[in-house]
NUDREN-651680 format. One line per 10 residues: their letters; for each residue x negated, z, y of C-alpha. Coordinates in pm, whole numbers, plus 32768, in hexadecimal, padded with zeros to 4 digits. Each point is the difference from the previous one (the first is absolute). Layout:
BEGIN
a> X,Z,Y  ... .
This chain:
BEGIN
xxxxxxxxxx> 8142,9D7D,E4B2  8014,8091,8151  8140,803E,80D6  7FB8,7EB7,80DB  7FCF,7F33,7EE3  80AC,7EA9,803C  8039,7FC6,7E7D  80C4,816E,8016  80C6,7FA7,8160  806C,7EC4,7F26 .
xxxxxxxxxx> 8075,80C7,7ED6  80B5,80EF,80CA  80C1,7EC0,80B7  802B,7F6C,7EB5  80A2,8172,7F82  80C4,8022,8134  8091,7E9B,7FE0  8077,8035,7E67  8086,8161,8054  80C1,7F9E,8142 .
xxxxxxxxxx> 8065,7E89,7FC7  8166,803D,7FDD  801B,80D4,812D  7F2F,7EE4,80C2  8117,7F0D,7F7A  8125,80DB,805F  7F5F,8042,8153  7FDD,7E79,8030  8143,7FAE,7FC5  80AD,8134,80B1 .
xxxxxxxxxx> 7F11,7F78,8159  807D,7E8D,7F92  817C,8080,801E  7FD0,80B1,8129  7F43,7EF9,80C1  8100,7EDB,7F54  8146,80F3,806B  7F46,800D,8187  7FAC,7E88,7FEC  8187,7FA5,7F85 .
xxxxxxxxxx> 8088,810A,8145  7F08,7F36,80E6  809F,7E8E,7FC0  8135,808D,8017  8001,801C,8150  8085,8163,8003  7FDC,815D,7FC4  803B,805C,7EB6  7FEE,8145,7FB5  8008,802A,7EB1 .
xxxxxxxxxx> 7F04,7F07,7FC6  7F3E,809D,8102  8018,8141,7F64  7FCA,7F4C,7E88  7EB8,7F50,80A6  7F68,816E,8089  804F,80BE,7EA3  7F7C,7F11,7EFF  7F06,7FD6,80E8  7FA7,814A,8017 .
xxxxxxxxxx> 803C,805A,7E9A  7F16,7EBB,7FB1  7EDD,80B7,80DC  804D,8163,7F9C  7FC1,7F82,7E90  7EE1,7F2E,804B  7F32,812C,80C1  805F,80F1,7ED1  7F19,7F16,7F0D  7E7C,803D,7FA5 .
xxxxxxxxxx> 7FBC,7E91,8043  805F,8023,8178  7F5A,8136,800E  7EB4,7F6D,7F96  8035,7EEF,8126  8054,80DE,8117  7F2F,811D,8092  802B,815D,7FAF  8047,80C2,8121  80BE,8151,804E .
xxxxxxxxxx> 80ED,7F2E,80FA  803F,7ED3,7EDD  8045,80EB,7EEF  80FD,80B6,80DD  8075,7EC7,8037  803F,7FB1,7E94  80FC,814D,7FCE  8068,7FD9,815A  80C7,7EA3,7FBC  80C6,807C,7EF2 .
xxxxxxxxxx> 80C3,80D4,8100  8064,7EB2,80DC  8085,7F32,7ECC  8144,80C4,8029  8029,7F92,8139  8072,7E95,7FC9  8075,8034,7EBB  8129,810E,8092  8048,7EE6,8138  801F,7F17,7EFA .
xxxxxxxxxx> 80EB,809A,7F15  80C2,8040,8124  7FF3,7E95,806C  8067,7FA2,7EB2  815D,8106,8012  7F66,80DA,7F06  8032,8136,8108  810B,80D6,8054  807A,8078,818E  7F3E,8157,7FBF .
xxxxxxxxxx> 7E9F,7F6B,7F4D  8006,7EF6,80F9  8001,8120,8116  7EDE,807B,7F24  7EF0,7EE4,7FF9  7F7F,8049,814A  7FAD,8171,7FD9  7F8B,7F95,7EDA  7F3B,7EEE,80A8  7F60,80F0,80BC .
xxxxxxxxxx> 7FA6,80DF,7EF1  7F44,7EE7,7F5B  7F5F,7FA7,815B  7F93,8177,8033  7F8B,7FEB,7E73  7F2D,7EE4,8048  7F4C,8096,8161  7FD5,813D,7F5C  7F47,7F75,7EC6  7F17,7F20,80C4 .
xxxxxxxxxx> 7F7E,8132,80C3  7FFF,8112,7F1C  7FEB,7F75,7EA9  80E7,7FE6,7ED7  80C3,8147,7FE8  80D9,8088,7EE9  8132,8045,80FC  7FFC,7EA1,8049  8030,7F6D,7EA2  8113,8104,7FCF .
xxxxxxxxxx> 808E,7FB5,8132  7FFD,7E70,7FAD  805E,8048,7E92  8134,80B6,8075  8086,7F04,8106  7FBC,7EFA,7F33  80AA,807C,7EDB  8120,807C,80DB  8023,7E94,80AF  8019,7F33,7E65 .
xxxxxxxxxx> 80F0,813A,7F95  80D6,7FA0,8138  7FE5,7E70,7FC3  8024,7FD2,7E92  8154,80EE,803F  807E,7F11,814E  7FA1,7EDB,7F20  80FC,8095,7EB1  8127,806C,80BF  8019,7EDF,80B4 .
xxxxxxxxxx> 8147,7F53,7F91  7FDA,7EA6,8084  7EFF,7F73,7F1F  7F94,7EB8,801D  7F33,7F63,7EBA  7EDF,7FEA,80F8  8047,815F,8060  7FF2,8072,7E9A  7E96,7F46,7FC8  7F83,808B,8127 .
xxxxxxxxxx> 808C,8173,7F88  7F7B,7FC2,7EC3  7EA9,7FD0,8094  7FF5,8110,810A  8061,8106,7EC7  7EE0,7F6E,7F2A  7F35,8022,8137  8074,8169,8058  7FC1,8067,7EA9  7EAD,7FC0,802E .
xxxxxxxxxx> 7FAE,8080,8160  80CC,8160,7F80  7F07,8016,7EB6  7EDE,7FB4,80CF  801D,80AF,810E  8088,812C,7F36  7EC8,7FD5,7EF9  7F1A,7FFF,814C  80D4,8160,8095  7F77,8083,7E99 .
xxxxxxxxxx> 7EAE,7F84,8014  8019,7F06,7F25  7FB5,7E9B,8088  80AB,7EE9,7F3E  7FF2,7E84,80DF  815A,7F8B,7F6E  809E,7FD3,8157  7F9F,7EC9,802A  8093,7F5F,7EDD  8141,8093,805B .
xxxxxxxxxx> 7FDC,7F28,8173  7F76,7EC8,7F4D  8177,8039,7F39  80AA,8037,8121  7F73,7EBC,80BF  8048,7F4E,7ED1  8164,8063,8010  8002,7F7E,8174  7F44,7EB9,7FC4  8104,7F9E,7EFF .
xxxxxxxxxx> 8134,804B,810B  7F5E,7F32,80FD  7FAA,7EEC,7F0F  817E,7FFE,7F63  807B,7FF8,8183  7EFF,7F16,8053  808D,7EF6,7EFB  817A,808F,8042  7FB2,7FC7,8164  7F85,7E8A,7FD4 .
xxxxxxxxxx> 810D,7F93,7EF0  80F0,804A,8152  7F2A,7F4D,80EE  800A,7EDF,7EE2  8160,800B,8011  8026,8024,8184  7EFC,7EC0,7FF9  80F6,7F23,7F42  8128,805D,80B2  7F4D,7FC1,8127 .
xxxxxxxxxx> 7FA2,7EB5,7F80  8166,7F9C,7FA3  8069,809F,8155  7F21,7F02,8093  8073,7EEF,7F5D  8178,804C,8034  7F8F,800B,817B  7F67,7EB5,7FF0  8102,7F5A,7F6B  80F2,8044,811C .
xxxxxxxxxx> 7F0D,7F96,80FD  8063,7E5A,8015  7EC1,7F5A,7F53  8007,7EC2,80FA  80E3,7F6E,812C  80DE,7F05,7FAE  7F78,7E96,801A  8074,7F81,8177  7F78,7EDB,80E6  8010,80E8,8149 .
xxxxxxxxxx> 7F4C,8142,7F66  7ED8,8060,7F7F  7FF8,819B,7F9A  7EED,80A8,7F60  802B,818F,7F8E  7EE4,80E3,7FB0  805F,8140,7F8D  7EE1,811D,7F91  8092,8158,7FB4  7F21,8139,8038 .
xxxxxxxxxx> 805A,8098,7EA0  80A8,7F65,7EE3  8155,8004,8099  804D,7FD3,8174  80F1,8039,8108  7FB1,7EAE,80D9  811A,7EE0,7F83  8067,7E7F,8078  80CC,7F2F,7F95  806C,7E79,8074 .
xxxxxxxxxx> 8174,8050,8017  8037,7E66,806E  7F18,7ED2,7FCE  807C,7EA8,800E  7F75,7EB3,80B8  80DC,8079,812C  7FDA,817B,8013  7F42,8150,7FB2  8039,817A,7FF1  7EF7,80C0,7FC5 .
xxxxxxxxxx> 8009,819F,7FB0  7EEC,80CB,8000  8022,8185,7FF7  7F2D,8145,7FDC  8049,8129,7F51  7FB1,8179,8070  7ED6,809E,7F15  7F4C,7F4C,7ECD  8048,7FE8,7EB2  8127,8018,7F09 .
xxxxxxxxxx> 80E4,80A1,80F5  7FAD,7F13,812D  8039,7ED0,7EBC  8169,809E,7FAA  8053,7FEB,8156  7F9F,7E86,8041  80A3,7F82,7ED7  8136,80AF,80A4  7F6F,7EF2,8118  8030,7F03,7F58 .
xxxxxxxxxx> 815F,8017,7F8A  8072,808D,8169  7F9C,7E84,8096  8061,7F59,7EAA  8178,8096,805D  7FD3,7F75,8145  7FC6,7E8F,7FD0  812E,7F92,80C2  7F50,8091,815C  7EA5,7F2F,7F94 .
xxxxxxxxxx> 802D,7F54,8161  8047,811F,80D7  7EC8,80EC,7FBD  80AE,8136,80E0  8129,7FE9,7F20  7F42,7FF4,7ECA  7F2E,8117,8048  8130,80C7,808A  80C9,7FEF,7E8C  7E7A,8043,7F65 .
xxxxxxxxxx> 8018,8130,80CE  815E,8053,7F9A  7FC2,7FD0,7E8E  7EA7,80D1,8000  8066,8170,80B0  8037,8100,7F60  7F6A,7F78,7ECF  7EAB,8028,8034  7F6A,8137,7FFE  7FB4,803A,8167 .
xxxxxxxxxx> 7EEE,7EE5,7FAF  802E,7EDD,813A  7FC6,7EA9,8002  7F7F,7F31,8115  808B,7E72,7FD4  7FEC,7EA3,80B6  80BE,7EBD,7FDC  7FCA,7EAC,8067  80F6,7EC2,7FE9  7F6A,7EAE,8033 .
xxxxxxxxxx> 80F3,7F20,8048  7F59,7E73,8006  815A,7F52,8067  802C,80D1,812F  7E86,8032,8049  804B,817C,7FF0  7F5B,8155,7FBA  80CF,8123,7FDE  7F3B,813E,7FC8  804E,8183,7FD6 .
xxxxxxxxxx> 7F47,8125,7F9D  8032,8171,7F9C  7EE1,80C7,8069  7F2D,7EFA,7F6B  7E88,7F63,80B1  8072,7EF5,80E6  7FB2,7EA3,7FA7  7F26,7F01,8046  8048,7EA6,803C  7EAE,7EF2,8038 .
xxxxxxxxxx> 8062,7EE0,80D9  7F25,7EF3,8087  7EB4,8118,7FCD  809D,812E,80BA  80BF,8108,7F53  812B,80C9,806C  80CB,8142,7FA0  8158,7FF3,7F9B  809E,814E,7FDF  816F,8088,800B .
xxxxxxxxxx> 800F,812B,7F5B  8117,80F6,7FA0  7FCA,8129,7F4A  7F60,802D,7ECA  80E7,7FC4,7EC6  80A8,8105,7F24  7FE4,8114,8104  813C,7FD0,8111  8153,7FA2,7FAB  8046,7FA9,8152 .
xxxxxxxxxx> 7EBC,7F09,801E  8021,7E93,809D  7F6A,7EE9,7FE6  7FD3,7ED5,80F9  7F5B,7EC1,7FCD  7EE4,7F5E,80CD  8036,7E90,801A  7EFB,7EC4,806D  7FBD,7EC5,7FBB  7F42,7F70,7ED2 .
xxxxxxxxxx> 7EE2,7EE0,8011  7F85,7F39,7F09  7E85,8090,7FC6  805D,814C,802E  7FA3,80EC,7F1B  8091,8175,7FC7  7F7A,8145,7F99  80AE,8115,7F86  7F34,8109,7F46  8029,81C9,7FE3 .
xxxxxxxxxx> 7F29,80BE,80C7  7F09,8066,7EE0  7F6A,7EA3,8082  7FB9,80A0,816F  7FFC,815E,7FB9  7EAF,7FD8,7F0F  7ECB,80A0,804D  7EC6,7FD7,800D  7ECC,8103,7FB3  8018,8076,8167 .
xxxxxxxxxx> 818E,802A,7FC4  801D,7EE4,80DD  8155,7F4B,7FB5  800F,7EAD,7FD4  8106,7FB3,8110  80EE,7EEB,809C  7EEC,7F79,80F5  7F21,7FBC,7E9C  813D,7F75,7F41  805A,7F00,8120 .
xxxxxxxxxx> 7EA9,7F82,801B  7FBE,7FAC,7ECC  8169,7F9D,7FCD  7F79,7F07,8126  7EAB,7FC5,7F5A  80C2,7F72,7E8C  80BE,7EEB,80D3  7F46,7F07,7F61  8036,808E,7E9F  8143,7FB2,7F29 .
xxxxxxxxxx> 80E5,811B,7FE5  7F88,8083,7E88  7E84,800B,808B  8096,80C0,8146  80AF,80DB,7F1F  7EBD,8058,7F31  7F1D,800A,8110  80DC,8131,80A5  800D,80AE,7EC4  7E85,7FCA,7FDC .
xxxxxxxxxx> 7F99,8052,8154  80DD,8149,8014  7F61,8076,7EA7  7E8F,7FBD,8096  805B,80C4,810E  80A4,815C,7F79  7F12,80DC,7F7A  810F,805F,7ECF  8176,7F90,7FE6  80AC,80F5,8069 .
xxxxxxxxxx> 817C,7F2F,800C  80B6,7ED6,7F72  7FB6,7EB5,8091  80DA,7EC5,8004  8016,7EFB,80D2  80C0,7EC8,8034  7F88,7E9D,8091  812A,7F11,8062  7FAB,7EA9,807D  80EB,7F26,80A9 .
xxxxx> 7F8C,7EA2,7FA4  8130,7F2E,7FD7  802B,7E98,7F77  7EAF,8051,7F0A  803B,7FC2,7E7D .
């Protein structure tokens, strides 16, 4: 049969594919590490260099192996410039493989100077391959750096004293894997071609893949963990948030309270309700989170100790402010206070760096705002209180500034001009639909919730059951 003769091209590609499937296999998988390692580095969101460095060498490796085989041969054409090629790539293997190792901590202050003379070496290797051909002084020069560069690893690697168990299944692997770059490349310095190397890598990635699995599963048993406490965190938090207001004939108060993360900094609290009067406390903790969550509960038993001062809102937030510096972290809190009064027909308000607030009467809305400083920050801070008269029909807002302060795709913030209309627009509503409708609208509005957001909706309706 002649040269050309399909049944012979097919026996050849059936050949080539029995003689070379287990370096097709290896090469698979080493190109399926390398691309998984750059994929993992990409949805992280950051530059990781040793996965980086991991993605170019098994990558690399994974090609190298690939070109080496008859059945890839066959495919591809056979040209001066492509078999140049095929020696040429061995030389920039090294490359990632030394940045990695060195990512990894496997190099010392002296072969870390190293790598990019080295670097170049391998560069210069490669450009002087792909013009003038394989040449002996290359391989030797290849053979010795690379032999020089596993000699100097596998020895960082066994005098290092603090030896974690990953450490020691990583070692284990890199010394299985010099072993068989040494004999190979030490076979090839003799003339004597033995393709071992590779199973020495496929150990050596084995030995990784394990680590990251075990950390992978270490790493979500904590998260578990962190999950539940999180969970019971949240459900501490809850309970000292008051679940309804006391039953009264004058008000009506709705809360709505959505934190960003499990835990929150934003608090409130009805500190009085009875058929004649109401104190209301909402407050807003610095940052997100546990720490911001620590701090309110502090909140909470700051105005709990202060009950005797639940009519005069600048003396209540005065001993608040007395009982919270010093004691919490640098973190501030911003605080307001309102005492309804229906005997006297009296609204006492006071604030501590806290959104002013807004009080609907007969369809138009006003500010009221008297602020002091913000809690937990000045010893010396006072407090005053800003006093008016209450209606029957009026209703109250009082709310933290995640309400006003969230934005929209254009980074837009919602704003006070919004809040008051639509405060305006929910006249007709009763005070839990008001409260809901706030909540819903500022939700619809920001693009992602980027604070805590509560909100309180006091209506003065007295003489209803």
């Amino acid at each position: 049969m002649g040269a050309n003769d399909p049944r012979s091209t097919a026996d050849q590609i059936l050949h080539a594919i029995h003689q070379d499937q287990l370096y097709l296999f290896l090469g698979a998988s080493f190109i399926t590490v390398g691309v998984l390692a750059a994929a993992f580095s990409l949805l992280r969101r950051r530059l990781d260099p040793l996965l980086l460095w991991l993605a170019l060498f098994a990558t690399l490796y994974g090609g190298r192996l690939w070109l080496d085989t008859e059945m890839v041969r066959l495919e591809l054409p056979h040209t001066l410039l492509f078999e140049n090629f095929v020696v040429a790539i061995s030389y920039l293997v090294a490359i990632p493989a030394f940045f990695f190792f060195d990512a990894a901590g496997l190099t010392g202050r002296w072969a870390k100077m190293a790598i990019y003379p080295a670097t170049a070496i391998f560069i210069c290797l490669f450009a002087g391959t792909m013009v003038l051909g394989r040449r002996p002084l290359f391989d030797y020069t290849n053979t010795a750096l690379v032999i020089a560069g596993m000699i100097v690893l596998v020895g960082r690697s066994l005098v290092r004293r603090e030896a974690t168990r990953d450490f020691i299944v990583i070692r284990r692997g890199l010394i299985v894997f010099a072993a068989f770059v040494l004999y190979a490349n030490l076979s090839n310095a003799f003339g004597r071609h033995h393709r071992v190397e590779q199973y020495g890598f496929a150990v050596f990635l084995g030995c990784l893949g394990y680590v990251a699995a075990r950390q992978t599963l270490e790493r979500d048993a904590r998260l578990g963990a962190i999950q539940k406490e999180l969970e019971v965190a949240r459900r501490i938090q809850l309970s000292i948030l008051p679940s309804a207001f006391p039953d009264s004939t004058s008000f009506r108060v709705a809360a709505r309270y959505q934190p960003m993360t499990s835990v929150a900094g934003d608090f409130y609290d009805f500190l009085l309700g009875n058929d004649q009067q109401a104190g209301l406390l909402i407050a807003d903790v610095s940052g997100h989170g546990v720490p911001a969550a620590l701090i309110a509960s502090m909140v909470k038993m700051a105005a709990t100790s202060q009950r005797a001062l639940v009519a005069d809102p600048a003396g209540l937030l005065s001993g608040m402010n007395a009982a919270l510096c010093g004691n919490t972290q640098q973190q501030f809190i911003t605080a307001a206070y309102v005492h309804l009064d229906s005997q006297t027909g009296e609204l006492r308000y006071s604030a501590a760096g806290h959104p002013p607030m807004l009080v609907l009467r007969r369809g138009e809305v006003t500010e009221v705002e008297e602020n002091g400083l913000i809690l937990a920050a000045f010893s010396f801070a006072t407090y005053l209180n800003a006093v008016s008269s209450l209606e029957p029909g009026d209703r109250i807002l009082l709310y933290t500034d995640g309400i006003v302060e969230a934005s929209n795709a254009e980074r837009e913030e919602y704003g006070k001009d919004r809040l008051r209309a639509l405060l305006r627009q929910c006249a007709s509503l009763s005070h839990h639909e008001t409260a809901d409708r706030i909540m819903s609208v500022v939700q619809g509005w920001a693009v992602s919730q980027e604070d805590d957001l509560t909100v309180l909706v006091c209506d003065y309706a007295p003489g209803l059951a």
